[in-house]
N, C-alpha and C positions, 0 to 999 in steps of 0.2 A: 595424107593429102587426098583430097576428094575430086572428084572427076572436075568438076569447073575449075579448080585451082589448076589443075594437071593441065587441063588446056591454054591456061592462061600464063604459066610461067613457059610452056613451050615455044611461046611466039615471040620470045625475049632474045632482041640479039647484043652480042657485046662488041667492043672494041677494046682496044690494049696500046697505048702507046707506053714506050719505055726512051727515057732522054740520060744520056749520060754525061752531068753537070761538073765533071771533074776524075780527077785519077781512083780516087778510093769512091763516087759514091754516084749511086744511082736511082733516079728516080720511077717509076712505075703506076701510071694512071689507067683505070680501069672504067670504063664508060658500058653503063649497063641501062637499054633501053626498055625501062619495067617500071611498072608501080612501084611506089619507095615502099610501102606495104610488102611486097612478093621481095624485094631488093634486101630490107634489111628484115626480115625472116629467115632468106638464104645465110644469111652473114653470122645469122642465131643471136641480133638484137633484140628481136622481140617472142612473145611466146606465139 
């Protein structure tokens, strides 16, 4: 990763809620404040 990427996914902040919709099962939402570029790169959707 090269220096201008390096600074631009540093400035990304997240959130996390988690709801728990029943006995056995739960849900987990992850709120990520980023270019969907830098977002689904991290996740290794794209090259």
């Amino acid at each position: 990763m090269d220096e201008a990427k390096g600074d631009e996914v540093a400035s990304v902040r997240n959130s996390t809620e988690i709801e728990r919709t029943s006995e056995r099962e739960l849900v987990v939402t992850r709120t990520v404040n980023g270019p969907a570029r830098i977002v689904f790169q991290a996740w290794g959707w794209t090259e």
